[in-house]
C-alpha positions as CSV (number, residue, x, y, z in Angstrom):
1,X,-9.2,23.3,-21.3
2,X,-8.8,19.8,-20.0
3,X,-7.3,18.5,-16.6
4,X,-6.1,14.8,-16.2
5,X,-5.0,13.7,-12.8
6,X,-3.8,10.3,-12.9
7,X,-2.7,10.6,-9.3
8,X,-2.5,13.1,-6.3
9,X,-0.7,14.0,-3.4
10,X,3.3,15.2,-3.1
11,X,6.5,15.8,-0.7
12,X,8.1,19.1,-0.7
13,X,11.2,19.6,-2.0
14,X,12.0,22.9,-1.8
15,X,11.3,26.7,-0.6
16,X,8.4,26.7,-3.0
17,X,6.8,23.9,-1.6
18,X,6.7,25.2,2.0
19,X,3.0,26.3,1.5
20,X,1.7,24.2,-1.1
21,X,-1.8,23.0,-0.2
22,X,-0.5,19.4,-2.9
23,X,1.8,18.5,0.1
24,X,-0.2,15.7,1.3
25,X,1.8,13.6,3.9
26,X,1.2,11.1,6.9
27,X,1.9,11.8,10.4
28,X,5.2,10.2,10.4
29,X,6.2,12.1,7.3
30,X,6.0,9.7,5.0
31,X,4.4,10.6,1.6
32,X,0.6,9.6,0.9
33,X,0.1,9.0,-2.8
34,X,-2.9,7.7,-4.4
35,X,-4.1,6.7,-7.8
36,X,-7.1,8.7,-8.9
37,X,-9.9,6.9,-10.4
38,X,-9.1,9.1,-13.8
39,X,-5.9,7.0,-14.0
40,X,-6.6,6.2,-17.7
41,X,-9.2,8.7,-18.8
42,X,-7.1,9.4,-22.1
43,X,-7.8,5.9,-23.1
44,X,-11.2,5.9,-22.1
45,X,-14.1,5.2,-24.7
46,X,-17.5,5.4,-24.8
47,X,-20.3,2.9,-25.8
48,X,-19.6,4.4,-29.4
49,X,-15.9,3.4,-29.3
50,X,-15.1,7.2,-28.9
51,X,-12.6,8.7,-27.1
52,X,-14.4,10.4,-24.2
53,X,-11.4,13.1,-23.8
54,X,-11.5,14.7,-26.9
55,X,-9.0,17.7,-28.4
56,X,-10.0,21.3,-27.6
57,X,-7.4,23.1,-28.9
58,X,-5.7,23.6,-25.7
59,X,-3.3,21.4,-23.4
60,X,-4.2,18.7,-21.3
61,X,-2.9,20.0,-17.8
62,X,-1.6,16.7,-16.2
63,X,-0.7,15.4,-13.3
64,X,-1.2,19.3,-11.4
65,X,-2.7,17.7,-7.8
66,X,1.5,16.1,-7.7
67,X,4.3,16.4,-9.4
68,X,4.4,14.1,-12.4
69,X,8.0,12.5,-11.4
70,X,7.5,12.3,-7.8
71,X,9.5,8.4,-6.9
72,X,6.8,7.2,-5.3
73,X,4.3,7.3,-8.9
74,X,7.6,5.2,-10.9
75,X,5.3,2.3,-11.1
76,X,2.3,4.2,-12.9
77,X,4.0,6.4,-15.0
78,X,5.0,4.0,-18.2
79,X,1.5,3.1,-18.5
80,X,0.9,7.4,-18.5
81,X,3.5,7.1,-21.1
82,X,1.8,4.7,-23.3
83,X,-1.1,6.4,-23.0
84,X,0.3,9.7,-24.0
85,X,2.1,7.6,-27.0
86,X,-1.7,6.6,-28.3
87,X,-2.7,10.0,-28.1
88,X,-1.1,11.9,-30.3
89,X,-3.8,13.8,-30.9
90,X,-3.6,15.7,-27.6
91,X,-0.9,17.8,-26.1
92,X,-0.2,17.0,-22.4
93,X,1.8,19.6,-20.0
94,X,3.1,18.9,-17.3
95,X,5.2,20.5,-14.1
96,X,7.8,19.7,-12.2
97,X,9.9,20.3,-9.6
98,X,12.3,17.1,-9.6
99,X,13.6,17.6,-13.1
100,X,16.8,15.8,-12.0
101,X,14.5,12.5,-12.2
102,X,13.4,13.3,-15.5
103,X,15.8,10.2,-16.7
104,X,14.4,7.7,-14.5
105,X,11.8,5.1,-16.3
106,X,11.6,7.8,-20.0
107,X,9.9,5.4,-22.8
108,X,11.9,3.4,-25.0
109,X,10.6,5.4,-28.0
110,X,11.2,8.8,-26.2
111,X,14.7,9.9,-27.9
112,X,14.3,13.5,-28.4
113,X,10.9,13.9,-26.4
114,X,7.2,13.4,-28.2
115,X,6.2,15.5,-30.0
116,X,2.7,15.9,-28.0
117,X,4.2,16.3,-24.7
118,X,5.4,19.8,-22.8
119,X,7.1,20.0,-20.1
120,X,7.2,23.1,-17.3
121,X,10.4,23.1,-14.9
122,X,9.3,25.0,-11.4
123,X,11.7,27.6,-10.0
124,X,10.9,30.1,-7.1
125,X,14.5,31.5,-6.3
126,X,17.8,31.5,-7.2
127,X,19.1,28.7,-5.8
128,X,16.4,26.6,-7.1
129,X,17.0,28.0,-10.7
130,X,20.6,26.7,-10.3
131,X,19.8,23.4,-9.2
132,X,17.4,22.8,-11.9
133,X,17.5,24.7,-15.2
134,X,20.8,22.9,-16.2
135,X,19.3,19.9,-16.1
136,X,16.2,20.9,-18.0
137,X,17.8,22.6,-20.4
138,X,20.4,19.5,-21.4
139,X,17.7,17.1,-21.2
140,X,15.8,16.0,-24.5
141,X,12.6,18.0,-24.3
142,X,10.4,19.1,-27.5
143,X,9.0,21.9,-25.8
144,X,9.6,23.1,-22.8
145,X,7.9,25.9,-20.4
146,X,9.3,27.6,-17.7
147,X,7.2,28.1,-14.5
148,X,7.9,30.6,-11.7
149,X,5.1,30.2,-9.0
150,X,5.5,31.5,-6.4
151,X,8.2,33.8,-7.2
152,X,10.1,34.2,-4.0
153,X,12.8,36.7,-4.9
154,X,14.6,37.9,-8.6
155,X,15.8,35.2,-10.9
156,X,18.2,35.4,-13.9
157,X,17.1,33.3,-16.8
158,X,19.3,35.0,-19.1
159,X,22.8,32.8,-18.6
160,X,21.1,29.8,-19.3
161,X,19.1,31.0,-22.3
162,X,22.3,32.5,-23.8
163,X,24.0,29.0,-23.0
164,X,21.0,26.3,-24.5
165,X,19.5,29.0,-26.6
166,X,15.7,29.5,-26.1
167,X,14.5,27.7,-29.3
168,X,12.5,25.6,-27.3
169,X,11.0,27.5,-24.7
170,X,7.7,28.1,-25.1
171,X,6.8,30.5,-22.7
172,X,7.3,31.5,-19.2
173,X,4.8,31.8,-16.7
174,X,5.2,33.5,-13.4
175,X,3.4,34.7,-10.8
176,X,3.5,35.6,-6.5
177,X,2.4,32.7,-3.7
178,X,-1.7,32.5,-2.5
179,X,-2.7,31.4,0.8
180,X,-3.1,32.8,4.3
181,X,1.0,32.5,4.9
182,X,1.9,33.9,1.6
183,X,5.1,35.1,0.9
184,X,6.0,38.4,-0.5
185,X,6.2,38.9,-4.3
186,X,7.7,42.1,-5.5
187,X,5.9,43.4,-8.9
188,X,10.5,44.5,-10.0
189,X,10.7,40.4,-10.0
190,X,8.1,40.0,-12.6
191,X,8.9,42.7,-14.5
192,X,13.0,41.7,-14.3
193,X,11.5,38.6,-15.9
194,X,9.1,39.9,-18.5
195,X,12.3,41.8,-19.8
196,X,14.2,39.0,-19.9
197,X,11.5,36.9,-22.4
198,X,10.8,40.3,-24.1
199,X,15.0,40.1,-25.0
200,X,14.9,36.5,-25.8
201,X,11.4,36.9,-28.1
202,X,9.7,34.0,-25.4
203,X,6.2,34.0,-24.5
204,X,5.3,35.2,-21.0
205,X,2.6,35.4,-18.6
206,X,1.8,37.1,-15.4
207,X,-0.5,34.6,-14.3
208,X,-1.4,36.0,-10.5
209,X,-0.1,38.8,-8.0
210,X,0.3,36.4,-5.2
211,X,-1.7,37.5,-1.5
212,X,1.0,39.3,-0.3
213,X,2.3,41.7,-3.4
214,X,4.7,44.6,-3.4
215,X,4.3,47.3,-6.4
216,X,6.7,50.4,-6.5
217,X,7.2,50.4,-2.0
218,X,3.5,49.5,-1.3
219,X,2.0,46.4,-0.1
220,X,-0.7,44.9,-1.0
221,X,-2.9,41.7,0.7
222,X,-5.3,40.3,-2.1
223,X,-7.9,38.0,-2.1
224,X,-7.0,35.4,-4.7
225,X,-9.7,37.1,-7.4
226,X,-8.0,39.9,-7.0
227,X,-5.3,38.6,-7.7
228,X,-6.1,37.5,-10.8
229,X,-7.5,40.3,-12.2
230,X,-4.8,42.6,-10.9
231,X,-2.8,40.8,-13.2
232,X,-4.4,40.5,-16.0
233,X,-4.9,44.2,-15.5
234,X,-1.3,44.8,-15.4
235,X,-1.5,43.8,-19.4
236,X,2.2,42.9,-19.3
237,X,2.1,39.0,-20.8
238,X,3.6,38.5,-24.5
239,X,3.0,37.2,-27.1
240,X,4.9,35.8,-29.9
């Protein structure tokens, strides 16, 4: 597993963002982003002339202290692009929540997306799910993941996969909000969703309870170990 942060800090954008510890801003609101020194780590060689991030097996999680199109990162992102163009031998994944930017500054080269590149789209209720999907699923994306953390309510994938067809998706991950001012996550909502991937033969994860988790009328407050482990002991991801 290997993390690449090219730069940090974000705005919030939407009901899942209200407790995000990523939302880094000034006192007069204005948004504080900053290049990280690991700007071009996939480039990077050693004295050798090796690569010094090297392929091991799994994604390269990118860009997850921001969102990867925030506006205020437009003037860094086509060199992230070239570098992710050189490296085809890793697979970057990234998250968003302001899909409807996805068009603004795409590669030249990117026509149906690269082939080395996933992309997750960040729901946490309906309204959210609205707003966004459509435009995910239209745009041209190679694979695509579907992320709902923190899950805030129930959401209904299945219109949209019925509409774009699911061919794509590569897996859904979902899971309840952490922190001292978590919001409630409801173990129906997850399970609503597993059945919805289990329909649609989609990949799916329970990655975390969330602090504040409901399962059949009792509440729980969890540390956030136990919240992982409590779902992982749920056993309830797919695989395909």
């Amino acid at each position: 597993m290997s993390g690449w942060n090219p730069w940090h800090g974000c705005t919030k954008v939407g009901e899942g963002c209200r407790n995000c510890f990523l939302g880094v801003e000034a006192a007069n609101g204005a948004c504080v982003l900053a290049r990280n020194r690991d700007f071009d780590l996939p480039v990077r060689r050693d004295n050798r002339n090796r690569y010094i991030l090297q392929n091991d097996g799994d994604y390269v999680y990118t860009c997850f202290t921001s969102d990867f199109l925030h506006p205020q990162a437009d003037a860094w992102r086509p060199a992230v692009w070239q570098f992710m163009r050189e490296r085809t031998d890793l697979n970057f994944l990234f998250l968003t929540k302001r899909i409807n930017r996805f068009y603004a500054g795409l590669p030249f080269d990117w026509d149906e997306g690269y082939e080395n590149v996933s992309i997750g789209c960040s729901c946490e209720d309906e309204r959210s799910a609205r707003a966004r999907l459509p435009v995910f699923f239209e745009a041209p994306i190679a694979h695509r993941f579907l992320v709902f953390q923190p899950l805030l309510e129930p959401i209904n994938i299945e219109p949209y996969l019925l509409q774009y067809g699911s061919d794509s998706i590569r897996g859904v991950v979902c899971g309840g909000e952490s922190g001292a001012n978590a919001r409630l996550c409801d173990f129906s909502w997850i399970l609503s969703l597993r059945a919805q991937c289990e329909k649609f033969h989609i990949p799916f994860r329970f990655k975390q309870t969330g602090a504040f988790f409901r399962k059949d009328g009792t509440c729980y407050h969890l540390s956030k170990p136990m919240q992982l482990r409590q779902a992982a002991k749920a056993d309830i991801d797919l695989y395909y």
